[in-house]
C-alpha positions in Angstrom: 51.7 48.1 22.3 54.8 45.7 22.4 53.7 42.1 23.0 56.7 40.5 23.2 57.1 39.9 27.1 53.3 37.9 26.7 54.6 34.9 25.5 58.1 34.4 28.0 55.0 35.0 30.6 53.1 32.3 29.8 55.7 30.0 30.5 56.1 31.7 34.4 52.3 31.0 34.9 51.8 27.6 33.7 54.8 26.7 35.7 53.2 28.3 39.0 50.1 26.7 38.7 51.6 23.5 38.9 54.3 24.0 41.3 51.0 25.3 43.3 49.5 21.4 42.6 47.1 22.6 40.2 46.5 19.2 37.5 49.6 20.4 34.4 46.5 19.7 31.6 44.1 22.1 33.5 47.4 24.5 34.2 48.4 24.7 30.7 44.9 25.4 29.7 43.6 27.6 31.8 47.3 29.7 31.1 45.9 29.8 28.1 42.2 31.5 28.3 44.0 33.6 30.7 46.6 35.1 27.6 44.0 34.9 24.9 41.8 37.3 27.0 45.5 39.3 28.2 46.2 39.8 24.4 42.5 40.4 23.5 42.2 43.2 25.9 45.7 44.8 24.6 44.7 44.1 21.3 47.3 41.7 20.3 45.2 38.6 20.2 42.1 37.8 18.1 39.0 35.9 19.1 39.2 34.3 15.7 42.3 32.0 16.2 40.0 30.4 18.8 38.4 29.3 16.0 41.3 26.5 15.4 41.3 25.0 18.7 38.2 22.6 18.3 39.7 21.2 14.7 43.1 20.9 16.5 41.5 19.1 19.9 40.2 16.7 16.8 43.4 16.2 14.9 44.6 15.1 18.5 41.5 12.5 19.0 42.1 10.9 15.4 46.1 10.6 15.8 46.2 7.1 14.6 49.9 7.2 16.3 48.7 7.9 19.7 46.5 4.8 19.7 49.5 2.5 20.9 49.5 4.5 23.7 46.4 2.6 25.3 47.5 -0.4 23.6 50.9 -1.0 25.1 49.5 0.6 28.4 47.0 -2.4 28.7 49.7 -5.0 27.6 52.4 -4.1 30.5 49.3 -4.0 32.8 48.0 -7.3 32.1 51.7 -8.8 32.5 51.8 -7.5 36.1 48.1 -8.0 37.2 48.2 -11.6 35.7 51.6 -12.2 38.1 53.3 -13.2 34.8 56.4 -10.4 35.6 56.2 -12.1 39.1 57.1 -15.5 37.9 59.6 -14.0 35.8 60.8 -12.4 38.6 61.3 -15.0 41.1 62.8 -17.6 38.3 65.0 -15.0 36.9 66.6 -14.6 40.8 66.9 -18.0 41.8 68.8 -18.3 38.5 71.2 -15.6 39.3 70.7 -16.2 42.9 73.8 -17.9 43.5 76.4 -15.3 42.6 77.6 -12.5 44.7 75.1 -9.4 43.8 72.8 -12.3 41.6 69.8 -10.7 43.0 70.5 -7.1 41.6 71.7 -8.3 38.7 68.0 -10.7 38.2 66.9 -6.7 38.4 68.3 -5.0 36.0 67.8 -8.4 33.6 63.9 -8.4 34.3 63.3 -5.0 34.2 65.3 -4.8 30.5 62.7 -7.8 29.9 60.0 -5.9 31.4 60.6 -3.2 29.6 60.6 -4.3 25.6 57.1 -6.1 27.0 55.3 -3.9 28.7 56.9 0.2 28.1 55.1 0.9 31.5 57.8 1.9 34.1 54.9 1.7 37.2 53.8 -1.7 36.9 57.7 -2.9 36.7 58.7 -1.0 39.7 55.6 -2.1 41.9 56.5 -5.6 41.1 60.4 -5.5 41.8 59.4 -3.8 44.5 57.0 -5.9 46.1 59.1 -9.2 44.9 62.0 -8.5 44.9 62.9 -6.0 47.2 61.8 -8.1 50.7 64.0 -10.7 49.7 67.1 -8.2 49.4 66.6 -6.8 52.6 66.3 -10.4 54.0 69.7 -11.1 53.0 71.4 -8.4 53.9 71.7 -6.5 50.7 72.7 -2.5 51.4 69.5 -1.0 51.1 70.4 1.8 48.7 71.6 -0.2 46.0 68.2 -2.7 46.3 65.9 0.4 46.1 68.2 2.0 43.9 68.7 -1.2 41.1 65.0 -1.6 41.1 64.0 2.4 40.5 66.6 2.3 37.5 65.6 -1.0 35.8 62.3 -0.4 36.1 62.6 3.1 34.2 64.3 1.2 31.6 61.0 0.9 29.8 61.3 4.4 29.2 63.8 4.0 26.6 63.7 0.4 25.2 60.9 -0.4 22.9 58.1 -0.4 22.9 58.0 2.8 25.1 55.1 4.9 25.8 57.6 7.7 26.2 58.9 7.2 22.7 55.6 7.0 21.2 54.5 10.6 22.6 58.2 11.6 21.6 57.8 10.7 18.0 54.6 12.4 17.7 55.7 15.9 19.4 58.5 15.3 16.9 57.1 14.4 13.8 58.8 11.5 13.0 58.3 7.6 12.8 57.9 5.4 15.8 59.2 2.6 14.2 62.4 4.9 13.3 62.9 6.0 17.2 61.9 2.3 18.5 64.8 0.7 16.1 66.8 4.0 17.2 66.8 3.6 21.1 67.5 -0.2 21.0 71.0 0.2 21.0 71.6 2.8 23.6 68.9 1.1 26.0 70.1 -2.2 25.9 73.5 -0.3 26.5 72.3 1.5 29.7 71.1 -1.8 31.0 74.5 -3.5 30.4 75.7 0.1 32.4 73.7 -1.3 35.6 74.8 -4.6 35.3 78.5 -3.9 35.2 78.2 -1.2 38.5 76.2 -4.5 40.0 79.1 -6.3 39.7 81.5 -3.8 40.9 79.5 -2.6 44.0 79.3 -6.5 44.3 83.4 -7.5 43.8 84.3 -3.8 45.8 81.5 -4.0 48.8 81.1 -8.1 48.9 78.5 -7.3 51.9 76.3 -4.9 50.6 75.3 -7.8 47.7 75.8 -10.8 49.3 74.7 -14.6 47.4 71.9 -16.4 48.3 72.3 -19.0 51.1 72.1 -22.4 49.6 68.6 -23.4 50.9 67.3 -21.0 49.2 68.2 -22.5 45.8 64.9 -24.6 46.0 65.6 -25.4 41.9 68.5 -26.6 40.8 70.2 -28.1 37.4 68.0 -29.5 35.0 64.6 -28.1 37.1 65.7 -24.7 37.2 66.7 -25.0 33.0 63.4 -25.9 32.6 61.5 -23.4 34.9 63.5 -20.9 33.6 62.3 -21.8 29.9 59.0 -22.2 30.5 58.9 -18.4 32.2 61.2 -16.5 30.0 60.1 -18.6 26.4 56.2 -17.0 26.5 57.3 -13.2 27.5 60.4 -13.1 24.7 58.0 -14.8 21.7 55.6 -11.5 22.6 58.2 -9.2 22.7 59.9 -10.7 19.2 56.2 -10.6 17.7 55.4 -6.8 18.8 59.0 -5.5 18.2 60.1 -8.0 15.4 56.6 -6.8 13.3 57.5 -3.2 14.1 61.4 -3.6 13.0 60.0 -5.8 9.2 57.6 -3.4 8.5 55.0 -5.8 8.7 52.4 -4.0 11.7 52.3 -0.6 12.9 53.3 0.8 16.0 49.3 0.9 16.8 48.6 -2.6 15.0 51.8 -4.3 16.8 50.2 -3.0 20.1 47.1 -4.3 19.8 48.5 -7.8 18.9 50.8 -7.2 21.9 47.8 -6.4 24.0 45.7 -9.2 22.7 49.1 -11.7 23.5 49.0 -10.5 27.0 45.5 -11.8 27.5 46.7 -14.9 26.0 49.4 -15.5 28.0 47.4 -15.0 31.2 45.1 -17.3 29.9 47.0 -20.1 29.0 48.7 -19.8 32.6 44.8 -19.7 34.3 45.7 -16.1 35.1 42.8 -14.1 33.1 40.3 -13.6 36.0 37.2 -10.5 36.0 40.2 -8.8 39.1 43.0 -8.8 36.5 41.0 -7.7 33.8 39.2 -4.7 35.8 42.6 -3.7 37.3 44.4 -3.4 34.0 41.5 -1.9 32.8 40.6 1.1 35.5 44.8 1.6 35.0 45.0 1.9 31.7 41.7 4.1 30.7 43.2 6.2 33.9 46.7 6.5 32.1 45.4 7.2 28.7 42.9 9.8 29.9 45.8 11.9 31.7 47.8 11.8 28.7 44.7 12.7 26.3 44.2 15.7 28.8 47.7 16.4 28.7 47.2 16.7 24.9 44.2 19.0 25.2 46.0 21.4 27.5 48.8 21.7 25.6 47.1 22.2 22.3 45.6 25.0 23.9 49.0 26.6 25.0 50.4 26.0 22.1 48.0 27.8 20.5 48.1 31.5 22.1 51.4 30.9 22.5 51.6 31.2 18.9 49.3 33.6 18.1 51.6 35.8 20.6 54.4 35.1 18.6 56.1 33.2 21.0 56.8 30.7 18.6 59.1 32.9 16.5 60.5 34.0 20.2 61.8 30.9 21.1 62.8 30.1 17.5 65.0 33.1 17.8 66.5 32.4 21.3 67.6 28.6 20.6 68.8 29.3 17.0 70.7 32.0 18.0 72.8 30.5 20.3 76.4 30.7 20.8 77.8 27.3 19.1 74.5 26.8 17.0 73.7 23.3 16.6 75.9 22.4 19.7 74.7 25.4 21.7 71.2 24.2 21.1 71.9 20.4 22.3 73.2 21.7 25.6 70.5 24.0 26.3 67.9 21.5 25.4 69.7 19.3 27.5 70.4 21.0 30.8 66.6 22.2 30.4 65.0 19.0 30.3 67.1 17.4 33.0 66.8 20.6 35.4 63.4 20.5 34.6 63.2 16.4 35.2 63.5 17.2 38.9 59.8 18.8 39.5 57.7 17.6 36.7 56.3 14.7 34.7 58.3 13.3 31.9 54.7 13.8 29.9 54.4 17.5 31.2 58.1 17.9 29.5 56.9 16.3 26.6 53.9 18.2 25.8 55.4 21.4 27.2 59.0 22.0 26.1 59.3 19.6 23.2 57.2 21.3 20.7 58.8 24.5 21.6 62.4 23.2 20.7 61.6 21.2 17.8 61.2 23.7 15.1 65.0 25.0 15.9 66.5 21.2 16.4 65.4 21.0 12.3 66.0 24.4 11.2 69.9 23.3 12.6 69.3 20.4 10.9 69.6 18.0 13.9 69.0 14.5 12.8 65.3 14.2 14.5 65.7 10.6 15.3 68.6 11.0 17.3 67.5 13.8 18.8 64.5 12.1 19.9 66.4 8.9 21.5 68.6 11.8 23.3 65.4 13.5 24.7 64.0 10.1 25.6 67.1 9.3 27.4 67.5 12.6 29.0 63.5 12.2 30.3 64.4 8.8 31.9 66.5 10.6 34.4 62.9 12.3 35.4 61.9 9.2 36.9 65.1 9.3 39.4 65.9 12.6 40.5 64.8 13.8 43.8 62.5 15.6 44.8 59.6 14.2 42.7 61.2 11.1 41.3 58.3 8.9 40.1 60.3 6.0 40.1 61.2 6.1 43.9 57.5 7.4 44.7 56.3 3.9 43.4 58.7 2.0 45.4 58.3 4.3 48.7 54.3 2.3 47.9 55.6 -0.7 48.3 58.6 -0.5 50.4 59.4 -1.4 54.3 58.9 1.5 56.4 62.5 0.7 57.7 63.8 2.0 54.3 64.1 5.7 54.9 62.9 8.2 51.6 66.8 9.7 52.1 68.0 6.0 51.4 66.3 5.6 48.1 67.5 9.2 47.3 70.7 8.3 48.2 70.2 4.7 46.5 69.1 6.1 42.8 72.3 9.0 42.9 74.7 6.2 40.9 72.4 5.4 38.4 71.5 9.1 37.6 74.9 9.3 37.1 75.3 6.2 34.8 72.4 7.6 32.5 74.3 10.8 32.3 77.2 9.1 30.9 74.9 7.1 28.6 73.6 10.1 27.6 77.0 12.0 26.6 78.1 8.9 24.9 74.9 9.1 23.0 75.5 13.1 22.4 79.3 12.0 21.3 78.5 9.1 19.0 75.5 9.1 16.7 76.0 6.2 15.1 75.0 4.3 18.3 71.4 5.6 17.3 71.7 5.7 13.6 73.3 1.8 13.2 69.9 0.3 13.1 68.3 2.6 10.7 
């Protein structure tokens, strides 16, 4: 008997058990024991390829790559639970505060500094939001382009280094981390530059959805605000130039510049009488918490992947995407369009571990530069974070947020800058070398 339709139905399942709310790690594996006794009972699975799922569950566990995960996790954690983002935060706007849209535009330049520190998009949304966002609203600011500034930046740590994002990316892929960290510098300091310059328009086209700050709000001024402003920003950009700078020389590992980038954090909170048992505990419980899901994650998808081979949907969906009309092309687009359709019900991770090692084997039998392909992906997954319905992004800010602001106003509020990353995106598609410069 035929077993060609087993494999295309394992992708149906997995994808009603978690559209049902059932966890995506237990989804993906229980799909699997579900096939591997399908195919057993047809006789077009074996018992024995079982065998390889406990050596592949430990290939997973010693992934020296995956270790930065935890490692950048606890260093954005301890940033935010310390209230070091929130002094960056509130110097960074009375510095910009004075200029028509200054506030917005303090956003987008703390969350591209929140970003290359910390890789976490959570803990920088949660503290623009619960910083920044009051103060907009205070003053007037149109509430969809406050909730909407602050759910972009903060998913700019999705593709400027270090990301967590790009370090699951490169390991689904196959390739360096320090190659796809030097690769998405470019294009994300170039998105950020995208949401500074629609600030300025909404600002110079709608003066009174971005007003300035009234003048008594200005508590520092001249000299005082120069030197507040050094003292924030100096401590947060020497971390970021160690981890990213060691990365970039060669010097450290992705893994051994996050564990000096997590063992700077804790310096920094100490040296501003910040490291207390609360902070410490909190970035704790949230980053064992964020690392389990994604070892999970792992698990369940190692399983998949498994019986999904061994029902030959591998060579399936090998076929399908290299057979494409267009070829290399046809395969971009269809990537593409699947992983932003797909961006608007599940996890970024869930896409990751999912679709990723499905489409891989075909991006380098085309011979798709894997580097590029992987800042493209990244960039595509940021848009995960944004789109309605199941936006993380905006779910951390609804957290946070004034009842007052309605869920259709940060729906409404994130629509622009879904839009800019698109564009981002197709200039990325169009002009390689915006990747490949670096390298």
């Amino acid at each position: 008997m035929s077993g060609d339709f087993l494999g295309p139905l394992m992708f149906v399942v997995v994808f009603l058990f978690i559209f049902a709310g059932y966890p995506v790690a237990f989804s993906l594996g229980g799909t699997a024991l579900i096939f591997a006794f399908i195919g057993i009972e047809l006789g077009l699975f074996s018992w024995n390829l079982l065998y390889a799922f406990p050596e592949r569950v430990f290939g997973v566990m010693s992934n020296g790559v995956l270790l930065a995960v935890p490692f950048f996790i606890f260093m954005g954690t301890m940033l935010e639970k310390s209230k070091l983002a929130e002094d960056l935060l509130r110097t960074i706007g009375m510095l910009f505060g004075r200029l028509r849209g200054g506030l917005a535009l303090a956003v987008v330049v703390v969350g591209a500094m929140l970003a290359a520190a910390t890789g976490v998009v959570g803990a920088s949304v949660v503290a623009m939001g619960l910083i920044s966002l009051p103060v907009m609203l205070r003053y007037d600011y149109s509430p969809m382009l406050a909730t909407g500034v602050i759910s972009a930046a903060g998913t700019l740590g999705q593709i400027i280094p270090p990301s967590v994002v790009l370090v699951v990316l490169a390991d689904q892929l196959g390739i360096s981390v320090g190659d796809l960290f030097i690769g998405s510098l470019i294009p994300g300091l170039m998105l950020a530059g995208f949401y500074a310059v629609y600030v300025v328009g909404v600002a110079i086209a709608k003066p009174a959805a971005a007003p300035a700050l009234p003048a008594e709000e200005r508590t520092l001024g001249g000299a005082a605000l120069a030197r507040q402003v050094a003292v924030v920003m100096l401590p947060p950009m020497v971390l970021i130039l160690v981890v990213l700078g060691s990365i970039f020389a060669g010097i450290a590992t992705p893994t051994e510049a996050g564990a000096l980038g997590a063992v700077g954090a804790i310096a920094l909170a100490l040296s501003r009488g910040r490291l207390t048992m609360k902070a410490v505990k909190e970035t704790m419980d949230a980053t064992a918490k964020l690392t389990t899901m994604v070892i999970f994650l792992l698990i369940g998808s190692t399983a998949f992947a498994l019986v999904f081979r061994g029902l030959y949907g591998d060579i399936w969906i090998e076929d399908l995407l290299t057979g494409l009309p267009g070829g290399k092309i046809g395969l971009l687009i269809v990537a593409n369009l699947a992983i932003f359709i797909l961006g608007f019900f599940i996890d970024f991770f869930e896409i990751a571990f999912i679709v990723i090692p499905l489409i891989a084997p075909a991006a380098r039998i085309l011979d798709v530069d894997m580097v590029w392909f992987g800042v493209m992906i990244g960039m595509n997954l940021q848009t995960s974070f944004l789109t309605p319905p199941f936006g993380f992004a905006i779910f951390y800010l609804r957290g946070v947020a004034p009842r007052r602001i309605t869920t259709v106003q940060m729906y409404r509020g994130v629509i622009p800058f879904i839009v800019i990353q698109l564009i981002g995106l197709a200039l990325i598609c169009l002009y390689p070398e915006l990747v490949t410069a670096l390298l």
